[in-house]
N, C-alpha and C positions, 0 to 999 in steps of 0.2 A: 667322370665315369668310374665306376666299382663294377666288380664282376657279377649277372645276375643268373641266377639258374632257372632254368626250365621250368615250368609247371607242367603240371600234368593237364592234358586236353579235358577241358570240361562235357559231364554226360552225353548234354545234349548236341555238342559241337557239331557232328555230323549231322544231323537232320537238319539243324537248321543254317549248319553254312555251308560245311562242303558238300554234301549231297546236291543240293539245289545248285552248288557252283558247277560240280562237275556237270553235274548235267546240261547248263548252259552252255559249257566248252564243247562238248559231244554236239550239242545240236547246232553252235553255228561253226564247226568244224575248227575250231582252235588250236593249232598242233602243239604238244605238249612242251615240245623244245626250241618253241620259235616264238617272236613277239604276237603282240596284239594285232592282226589284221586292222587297216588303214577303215577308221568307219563305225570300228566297233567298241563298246566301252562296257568293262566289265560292270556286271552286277556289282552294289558294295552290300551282298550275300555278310561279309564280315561284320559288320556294322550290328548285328546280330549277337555279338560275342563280345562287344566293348564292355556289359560290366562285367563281365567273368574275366577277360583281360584286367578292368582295371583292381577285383578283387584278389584275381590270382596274384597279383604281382604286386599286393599293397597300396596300391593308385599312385606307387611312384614311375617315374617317368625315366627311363632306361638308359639316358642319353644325359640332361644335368640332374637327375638322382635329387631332385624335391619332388615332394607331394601334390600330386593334380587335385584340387577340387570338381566332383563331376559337376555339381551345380553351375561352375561358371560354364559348361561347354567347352574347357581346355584339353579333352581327354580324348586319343586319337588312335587309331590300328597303324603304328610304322609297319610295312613290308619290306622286312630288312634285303631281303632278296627282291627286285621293282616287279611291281605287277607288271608292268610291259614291257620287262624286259623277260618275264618266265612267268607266265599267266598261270601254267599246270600249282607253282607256289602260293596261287592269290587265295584259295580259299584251308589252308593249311594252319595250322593251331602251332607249330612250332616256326613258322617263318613270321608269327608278330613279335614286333616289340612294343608294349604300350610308350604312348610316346605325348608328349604337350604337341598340340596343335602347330609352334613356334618350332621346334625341333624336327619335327614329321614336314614341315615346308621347306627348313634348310637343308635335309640331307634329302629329301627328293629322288632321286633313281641312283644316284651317288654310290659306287662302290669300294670307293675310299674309305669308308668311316668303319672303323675298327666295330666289331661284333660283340654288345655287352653278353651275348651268349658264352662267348669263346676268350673273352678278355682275360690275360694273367693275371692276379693279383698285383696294385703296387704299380701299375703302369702308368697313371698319373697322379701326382699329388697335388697338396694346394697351400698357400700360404696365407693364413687361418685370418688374420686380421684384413688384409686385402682384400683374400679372396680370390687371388691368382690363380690358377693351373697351370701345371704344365708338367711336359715327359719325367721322370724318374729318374734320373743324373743316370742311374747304375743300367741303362737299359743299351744294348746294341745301335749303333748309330741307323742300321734299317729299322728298329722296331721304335727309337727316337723319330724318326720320319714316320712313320704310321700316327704315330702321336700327335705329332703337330701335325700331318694334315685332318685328320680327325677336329683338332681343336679348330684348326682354321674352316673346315667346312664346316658344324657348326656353331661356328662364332661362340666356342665354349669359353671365351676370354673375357675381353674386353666387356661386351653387354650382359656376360653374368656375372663380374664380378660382386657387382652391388647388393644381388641375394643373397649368396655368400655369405657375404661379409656382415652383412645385416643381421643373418639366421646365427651367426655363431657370437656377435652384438651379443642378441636378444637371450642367447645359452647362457652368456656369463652375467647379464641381470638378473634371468630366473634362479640359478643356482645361489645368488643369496639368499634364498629365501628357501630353497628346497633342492638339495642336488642332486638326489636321485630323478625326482620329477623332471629337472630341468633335463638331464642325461637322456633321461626315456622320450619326451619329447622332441630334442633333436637327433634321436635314432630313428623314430617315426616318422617325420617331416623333412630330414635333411640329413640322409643316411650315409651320403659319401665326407658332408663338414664333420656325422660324429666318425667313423674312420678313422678319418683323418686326425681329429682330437686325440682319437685313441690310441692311433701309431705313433704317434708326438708326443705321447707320457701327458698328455693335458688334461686328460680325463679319470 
């Protein structure tokens, strides 16, 4: 994970999600600061806003930081804040984080998992040939535990190291042949491996 910023709420955001969402909540009496009443399932009013999600943010995925293809159907609304556990946030333009479909199931209602919104710079790294991650040696031992559990819910370890490892492979065969190309390509596609290159004098 790398730190991502905010975009700006696209034109139409409100007409077509939260207008219609609030209005949902208002009419089957939703209170603003309480869960989802036992019965009831929110509109997914959002679902409305996926490509402006996935174009505001590059179509990368906020969580392991590669490029979502939309064609495959990988491309997801995380509610970093759980819709059932604070519905007033369900139809809110600054509470998504675009997210792969795989990521968006692991952290779940989860409020463990560190905030790409709010993320320091530099709070996990990686080791480039592996594909490792993990906490920042230089980090506080409570904000080292945000890290790893982060990594442990999820599962940013183990089952992605092989991307990784793979995307930063494939960086050092294209730069023979063109190394600016290759550079721009894995800043497009795989933004926290180039980073990471780049922090590590490798780039």
């Amino acid at each position: 994970m790398i730190p991502v910023k905010l975009q700006g709420e696209p034109k139409t955001f409100a007409k077509r999600v939260r207008a219609p969402g609030v209005s949902w909540l208002k009419t089957n009496s939703v209170a603003a600061n309480g869960p989802v009443p036992k019965g009831l399932k929110l509109p997914p009013y959002w679902r409305e806003c996926l490509k402006d999600l996935h174009d505001s943010y590059d179509g990368v995925c906020a969580y392991i930081c590669v490029y979502i293809e939309r064609c495959v159907g990988g491309t997801s609304v995380d509610h970093f804040v759980a819709k059932s556990k604070a519905p007033h946030q369900a139809y809110e333009w600054d509470n998504y984080r675009l997210a792969c479909t795989t990521m968006n199931s692991r952290k779940r209602d989860y409020s463990t998992v560190l905030d790409p919104f709010t993320l320091p710079p530099d709070t996990f790294h990686l080791e480039l040939v592996t594909g490792r991650i993990y906490p920042n040696p230089t980090l506080s031992a409570g904000d080292k535990a945000k890290a790893n559990e982060t990594i442990r819910r999820l599962k940013l370890d183990d089952p992605c190291r092989e991307i990784r490892s793979r995307r930063y492979d494939d960086y050092l065969g294209l730069r023979r042949d063109n190394q600016t190309a290759a550079e721009s390509h894995l800043r497009r596609y795989s933004p926290f491996i180039w980073y990471e290159a780049k922090r590590q004098g490798l780039l």
